[in-house]
N, C-alpha and C positions, 0 to 999 in steps of 0.2 A: 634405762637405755631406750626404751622403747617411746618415754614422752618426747626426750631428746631426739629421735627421727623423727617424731609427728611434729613436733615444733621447726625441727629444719625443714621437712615437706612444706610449710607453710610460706613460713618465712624466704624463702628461695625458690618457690615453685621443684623445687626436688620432689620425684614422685614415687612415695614409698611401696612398699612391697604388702601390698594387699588384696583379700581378693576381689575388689572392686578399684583401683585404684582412679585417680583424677586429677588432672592439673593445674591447680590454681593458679589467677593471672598475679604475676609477680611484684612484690610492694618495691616501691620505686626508693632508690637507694642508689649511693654511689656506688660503680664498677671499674675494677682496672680496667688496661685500654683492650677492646674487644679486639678476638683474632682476627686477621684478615682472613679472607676467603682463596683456597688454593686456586691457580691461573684454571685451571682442568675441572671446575669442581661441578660442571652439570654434567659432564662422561662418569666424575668420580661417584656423582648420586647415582648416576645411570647403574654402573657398575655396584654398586651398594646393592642395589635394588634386583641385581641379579643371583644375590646369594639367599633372596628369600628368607633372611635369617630374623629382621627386626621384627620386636614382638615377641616372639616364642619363648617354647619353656624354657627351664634351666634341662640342660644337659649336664651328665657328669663328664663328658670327655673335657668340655670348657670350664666347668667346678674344680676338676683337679690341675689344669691349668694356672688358675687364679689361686688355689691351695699353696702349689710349688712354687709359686714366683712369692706370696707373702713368707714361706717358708725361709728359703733360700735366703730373700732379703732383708727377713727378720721386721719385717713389715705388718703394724697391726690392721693394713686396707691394702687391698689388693682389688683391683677393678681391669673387666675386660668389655673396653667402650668402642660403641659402633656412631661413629658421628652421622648424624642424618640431617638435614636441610638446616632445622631450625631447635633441635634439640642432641644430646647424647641419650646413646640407649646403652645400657649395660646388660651384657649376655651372662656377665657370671661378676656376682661382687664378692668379696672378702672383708667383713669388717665394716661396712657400709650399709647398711638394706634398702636400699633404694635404684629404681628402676629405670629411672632417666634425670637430665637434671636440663634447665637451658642452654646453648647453643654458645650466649655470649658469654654466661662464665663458668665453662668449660675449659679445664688445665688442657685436656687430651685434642683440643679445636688447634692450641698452639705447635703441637706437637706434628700435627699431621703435613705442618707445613714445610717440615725440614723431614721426609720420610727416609733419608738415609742416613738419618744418624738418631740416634740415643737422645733424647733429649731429660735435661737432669737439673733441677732449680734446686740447691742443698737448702737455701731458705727462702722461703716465699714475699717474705718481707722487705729481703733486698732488693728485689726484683719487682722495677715499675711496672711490668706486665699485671705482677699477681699482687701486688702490697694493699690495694683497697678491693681486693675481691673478697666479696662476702662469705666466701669458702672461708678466708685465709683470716678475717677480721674477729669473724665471731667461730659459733659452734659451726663444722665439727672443728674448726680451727687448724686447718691443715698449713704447714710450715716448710712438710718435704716431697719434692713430687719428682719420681723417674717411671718414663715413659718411652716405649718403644713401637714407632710404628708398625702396624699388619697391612701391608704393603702387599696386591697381587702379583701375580707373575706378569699382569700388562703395567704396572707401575703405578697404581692404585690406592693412595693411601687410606685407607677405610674406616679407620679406628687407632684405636692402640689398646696393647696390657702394661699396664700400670702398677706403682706401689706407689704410698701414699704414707708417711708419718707427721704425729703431730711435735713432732722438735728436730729444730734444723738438724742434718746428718749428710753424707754420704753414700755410697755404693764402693763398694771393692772393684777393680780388675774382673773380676772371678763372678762376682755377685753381677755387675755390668754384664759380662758376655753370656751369663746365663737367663738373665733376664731379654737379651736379643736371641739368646736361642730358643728359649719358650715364644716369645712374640712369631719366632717364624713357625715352630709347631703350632699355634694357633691358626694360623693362615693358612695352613694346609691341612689343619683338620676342617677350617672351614671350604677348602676345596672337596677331602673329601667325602664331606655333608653332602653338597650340592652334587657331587657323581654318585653318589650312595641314592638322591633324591628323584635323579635324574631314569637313575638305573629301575627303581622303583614306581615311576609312572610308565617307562617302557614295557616294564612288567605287565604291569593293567592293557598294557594296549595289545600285548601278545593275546593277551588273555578274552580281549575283544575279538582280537583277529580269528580265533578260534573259532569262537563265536560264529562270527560272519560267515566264515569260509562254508559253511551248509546254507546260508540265506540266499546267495547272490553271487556266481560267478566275478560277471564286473564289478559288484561293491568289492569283493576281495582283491582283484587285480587292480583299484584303483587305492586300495587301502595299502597293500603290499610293494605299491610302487614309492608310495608317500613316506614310508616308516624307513628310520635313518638306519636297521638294520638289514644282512643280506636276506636275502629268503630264495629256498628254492622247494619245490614238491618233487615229490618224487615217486616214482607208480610200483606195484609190487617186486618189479625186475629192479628197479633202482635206476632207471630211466630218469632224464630230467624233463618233467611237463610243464615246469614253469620257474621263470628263474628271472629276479626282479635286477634292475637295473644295479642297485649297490654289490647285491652278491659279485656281480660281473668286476666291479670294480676292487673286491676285497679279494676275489681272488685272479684278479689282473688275468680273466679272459673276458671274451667278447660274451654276453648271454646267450645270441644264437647259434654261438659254436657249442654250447653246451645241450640245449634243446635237443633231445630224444634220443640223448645217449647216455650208456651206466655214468652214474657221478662218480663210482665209488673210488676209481683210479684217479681221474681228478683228487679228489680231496684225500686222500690217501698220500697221495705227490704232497700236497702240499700240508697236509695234518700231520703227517706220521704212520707207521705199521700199524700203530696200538689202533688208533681214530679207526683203521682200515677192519680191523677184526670186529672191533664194536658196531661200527656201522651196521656189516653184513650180518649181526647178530639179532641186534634191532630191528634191521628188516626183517627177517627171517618171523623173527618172535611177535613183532609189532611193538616193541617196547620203548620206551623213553631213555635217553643217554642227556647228559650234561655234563661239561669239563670246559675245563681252559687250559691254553696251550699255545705256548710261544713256533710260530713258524717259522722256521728260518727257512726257506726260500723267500717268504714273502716279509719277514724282519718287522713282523708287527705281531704282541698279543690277540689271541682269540678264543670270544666263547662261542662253543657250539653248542645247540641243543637242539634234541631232536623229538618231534611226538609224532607219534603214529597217527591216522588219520584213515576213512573208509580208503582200502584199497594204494595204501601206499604208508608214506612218511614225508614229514614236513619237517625244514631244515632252518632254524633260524642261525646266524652267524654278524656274531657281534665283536665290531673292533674295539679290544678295553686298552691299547697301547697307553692312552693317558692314564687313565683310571689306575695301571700299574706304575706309572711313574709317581702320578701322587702319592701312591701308598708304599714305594720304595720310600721316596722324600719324606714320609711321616717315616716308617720305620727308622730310619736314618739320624733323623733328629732325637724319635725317641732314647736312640743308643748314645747320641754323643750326650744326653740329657742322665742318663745312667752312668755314662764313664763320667762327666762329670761330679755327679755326686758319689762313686766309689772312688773319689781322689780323699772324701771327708770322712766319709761312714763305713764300717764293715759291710759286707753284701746282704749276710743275715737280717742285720739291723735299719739298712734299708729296704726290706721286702716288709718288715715289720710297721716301718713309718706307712708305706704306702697301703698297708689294711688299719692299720690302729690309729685313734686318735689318743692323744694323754701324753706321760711323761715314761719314755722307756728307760727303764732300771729293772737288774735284775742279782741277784745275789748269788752266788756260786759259792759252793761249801768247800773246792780243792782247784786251785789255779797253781800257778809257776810263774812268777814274776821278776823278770832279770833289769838290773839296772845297767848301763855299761858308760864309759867315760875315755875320755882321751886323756893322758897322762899331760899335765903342764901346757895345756892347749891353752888355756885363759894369758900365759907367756907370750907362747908364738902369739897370737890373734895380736897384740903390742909393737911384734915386730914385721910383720908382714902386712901387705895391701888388704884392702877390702876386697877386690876382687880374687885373691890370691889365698884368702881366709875361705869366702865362700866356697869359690871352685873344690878346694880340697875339703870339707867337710860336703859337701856336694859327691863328688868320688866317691869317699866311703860312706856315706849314708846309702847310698844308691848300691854299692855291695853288701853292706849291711839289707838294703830290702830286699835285694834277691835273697838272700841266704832266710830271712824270716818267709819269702813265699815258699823254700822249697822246705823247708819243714813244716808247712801249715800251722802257723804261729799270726798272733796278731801284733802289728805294730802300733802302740797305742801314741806318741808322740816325739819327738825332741826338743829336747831344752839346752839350748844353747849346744856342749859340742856333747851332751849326753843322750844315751838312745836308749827307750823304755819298749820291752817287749812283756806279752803274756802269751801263756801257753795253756788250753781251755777254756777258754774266753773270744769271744762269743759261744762259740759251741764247744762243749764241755767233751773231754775226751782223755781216756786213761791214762795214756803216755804223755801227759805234759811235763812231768819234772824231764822225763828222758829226751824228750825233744827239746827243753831248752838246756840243757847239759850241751847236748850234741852242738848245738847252734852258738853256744858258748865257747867250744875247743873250736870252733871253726873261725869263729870270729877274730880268737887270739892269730888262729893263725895267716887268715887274710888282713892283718892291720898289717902286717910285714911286708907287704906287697906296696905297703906307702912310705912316703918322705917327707920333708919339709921341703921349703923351695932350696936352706941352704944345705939339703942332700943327708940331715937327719934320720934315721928312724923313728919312727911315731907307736909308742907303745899304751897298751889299753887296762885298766882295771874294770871286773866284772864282779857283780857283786850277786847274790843269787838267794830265793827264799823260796816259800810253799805252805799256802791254805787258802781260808777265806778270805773271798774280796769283793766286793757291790763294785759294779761296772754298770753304765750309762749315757744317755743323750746329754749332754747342758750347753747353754748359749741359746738366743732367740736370733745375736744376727751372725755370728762366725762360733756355730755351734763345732762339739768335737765329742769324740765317744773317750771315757777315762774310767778310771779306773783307784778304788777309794778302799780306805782300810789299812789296818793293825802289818797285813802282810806285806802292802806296799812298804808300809815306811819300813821297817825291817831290811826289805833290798833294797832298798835306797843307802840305808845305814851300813849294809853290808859293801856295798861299792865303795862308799865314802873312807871306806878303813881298810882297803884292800892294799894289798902292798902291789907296787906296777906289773906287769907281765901277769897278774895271776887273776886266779878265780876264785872265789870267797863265798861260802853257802853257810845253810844254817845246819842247824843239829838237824831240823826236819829233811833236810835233802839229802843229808851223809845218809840216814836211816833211810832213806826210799830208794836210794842210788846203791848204796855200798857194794853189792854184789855185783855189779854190771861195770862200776866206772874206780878208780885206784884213787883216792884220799893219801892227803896228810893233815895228820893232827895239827891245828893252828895254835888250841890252848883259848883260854879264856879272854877277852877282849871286853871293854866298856863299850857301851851302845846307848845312846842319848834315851832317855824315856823307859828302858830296858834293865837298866843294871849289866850286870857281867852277862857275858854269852859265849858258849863254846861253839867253835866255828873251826870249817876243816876248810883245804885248797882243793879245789878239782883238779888231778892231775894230768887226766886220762883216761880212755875209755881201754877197760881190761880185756885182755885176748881170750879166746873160744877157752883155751887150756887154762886161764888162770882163772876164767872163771866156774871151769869142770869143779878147779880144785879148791874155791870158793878161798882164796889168796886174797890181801890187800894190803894196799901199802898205809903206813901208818907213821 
């Protein structure tokens, strides 16, 4: 893999990831037709050029960016490209090791010219743009490319995050909008890089001001007027001696109406009680405070901080109003990026992906595994619409899944008009046989709550087992958590042979249940791969009394 980049570095002026890297001038070769250049594009370098970003190291915040979009989209390249004048620069690659590539054949240059939409080539061959680009001809031979612009909040198109495969394909619905909702978390972690950066050289400069404030009266008062935060001094009594023009403005008074009077009721007004106790603590003590704090009279974020200083205290006050909206909009994105992939994966099993790399599987020595079915539905589905089929296995699936959250149960899939649940799986826990018993009498009796359209009742077979079962990740692009093993097919087999309205367990479950829930003997039944097997009906869960007197029905 490794000649294979140093051969495409070459070959394409692509510039690989080393610790000296270089550009070589590009062997002249036919190119598809080269992007146009956006109407806006010397504001958009302008703008480029203000996130300070081109060049620098790899970050993990943008590594796991380009991790979750190749994930997701089941993608062996994943790239997060910053278009610059006359090349692409890649801030985080997936699958690629290379560091920038040229300008003119560049998939992600096309992209940026349509910045509100998705741009998606399922094969690159078909497409005049890309069919003789030396990407798409030879090595790495790329065929599929979907790309989402990073687009600022002035309308900016910067870059794109990308996924890249080498055989024509697709993107899903689902795989699409998550791939646009990572591109827009990109953009706004790249905002708040730059307030994070911003924040960090204001740092330095407080840090000067320090400094100063003992050298030079006027260097301080001409320093303190200049710095885009408030500032006031303040004398042992808490007097104000000096209060710079921002301050006045942050907190919408005049500076000289505040000159030579206690601050503490000002900003108390407009900080809060608590701001008011710490103040007058600090002063007293001479000690340092820092917090942040939404004002409502003044309807903007604020940080204050405060240091001691000979003979009083010095007040910086800094408006972070953006600075909290970006990281509301990153937090936000993060979440819909979470609910999204807890639509695929258990919660556990995605906390696991995002520390571990490899293949998750994990073996469980006692699960509870129920199958369930709709009785003769493969009929109806014949004689009803498609809309009229979905809608109602939609209904009940959707009762079915509340009833698996409120017993803390895993739903592991549906097949067609059949529903698979486990009970101990992911997280392993005593009462699984009893929680899916329970979720089982519940289920018989919420099917009765349905009909057909021509006013039928819809009735269910359940079929029910218990032990070991290997449960897992698989799929690279519409991956799903399941569930494998001797115990599965057993409940599967037990549904399959259940007579309708009832519930069908094995010997293992009558023995773990019997005291708690009321059986009837079914008697011996064939079971595919098995031989004979005795199997009992769930009937019921037994009362406080009949189980004092340890009763059961038989």
């Amino acid at each position: 893999m490794v000649e294979r980049v140093k051969l495409l570095a070459s070959r394409f002026s692509l510039r690989p990831q080393t610790a000296n890297p270089s550009l070589e001038t590009p062997s002249a070769q036919p190119v598809s037709t080269a992007p146009a250049m956006p109407a806006n594009e010397a504001a958009r370098l302008n703008a480029l050029q203000q996130y300070d970003i081109l060049d620098t190291l790899p970050e993990k915040a943008f590594d796991d960016l380009t991790a979750l979009a190749a994930y997701i989209c089941g993608s062996p390249i994943s790239l997060l490209s910053l278009t610059d004048a006359h090349r692409q620069w890649f801030k985080s690659t997936v699958g690629l090791p290379v560091t920038e590539a040229p300008r003119e054949i560049a998939f992600c240059a096309h992209a940026i010219l349509q910045p509100e939409k998705l741009m998606i080539v399922p094969d690159m061959l078909e497409d005049t743009r890309f069919a003789t680009n030396p990407l798409v001809k030879s090595d790495p031979n790329i065929r599929f490319y979907a790309g989402t612009p990073l687009v600022t909040p002035d309308g900016y198109p910067l870059g794109t995050l990308c996924v890249l495969d080498r055989t024509p394909r697709e993107l899903t619905p689902e795989q699409q909008q998550a791939l646009q909702a990572l591109g827009r978390q990109a953009i706004a972690q790249m905002e708040l890089r730059l307030t994070i950066t911003k924040l960090e050289r204001q740092q330095q400069r407080y840090q000067q001001a320090e400094a100063k404030l003992r050298a030079s009266d006027q260097q301080v008062v001409d320093l303190l007027e200049g710095i885009t935060d408030g500032f006031l001094a303040l004398d042992q009594q808490g007097r104000c001696t000096f209060v710079n023009r921002r301050a006045g403005e942050i907190l919408q008074q005049q500076p000289e109406a505040l000159l030579g009077n206690p601050i503490g009721e000002t900003l108390t007004t407009v900080l809060g009680p608590a701001f008011g106790e710490e103040y007058h603590q600090a002063l007293k003590q001479q000690s340092s405070i820092s917090f942040e704090k939404f004002s409502e009279p003044l309807a903007v974020w604020l940080e204050v901080r405060t240091f001691p200083v000979y003979g009083g205290l010095s007040v910086f006050i800094h408006d972070i109003t953006q600075r909290k909206t970006i990281e509301d909009a990153l937090h936000y994105q993060q979440e819909q990026t979470q609910r999204l992939l807890l639509n695929v994966l258990p919660q556990p099993i995605l906390a696991r992906l995002k520390l571990e790399n490899g293949i998750i599987a994990d073996s469980f020595a006692a699960a509870t595994v129920l199958f369930a079915d709709l009785v003769g539905f493969t009929a109806l589905a014949s004689q009803i619409s498609a809309p009229e089929l979905v809608s109602l296995l939609n209904r009940i699936f959707s009762t079915f899944d509340q009833l698996t959250e409120k017993y803390g149960l895993e739903k592991i899939k549906t097949i067609g008009d059949a529903y698979l649940i486990v009970g101990g799986v992911p997280s392993p826990r005593l009462d699984h046989a009893e929680a899916i018993a329970n979720i089982a009498l519940e289920m018989q009796q919420a099917i009765k709550e349905f009909r057909t359209p021509q006013g039928e009742p819809l009735r269910l077979c359940i079929g029910i087992n218990m032990g070991p079962v290997v449960a897992g990740v698989i799929g690279t692009k519409k991956f799903s958590y399941d569930l494998w093993g001797d115990t599965v097919n057993v409940a599967s087999r037990m549904q399959s042979h259940t007579p309708a309205d009832s519930i069908q367990v094995t010997e293992a479950i009558y023995q773990q249940l019997q005291g708690q829930y009321r059986f009837e003997e079914r008697g011996l039944i064939a079971v595919k791969g098995k031989g004979t097997m005795k199997t009992y009906l769930l009937l019921g869960k037994k009362s406080e009394a009949e189980q004092g007197n340890g009763s059961e029905a038989q």
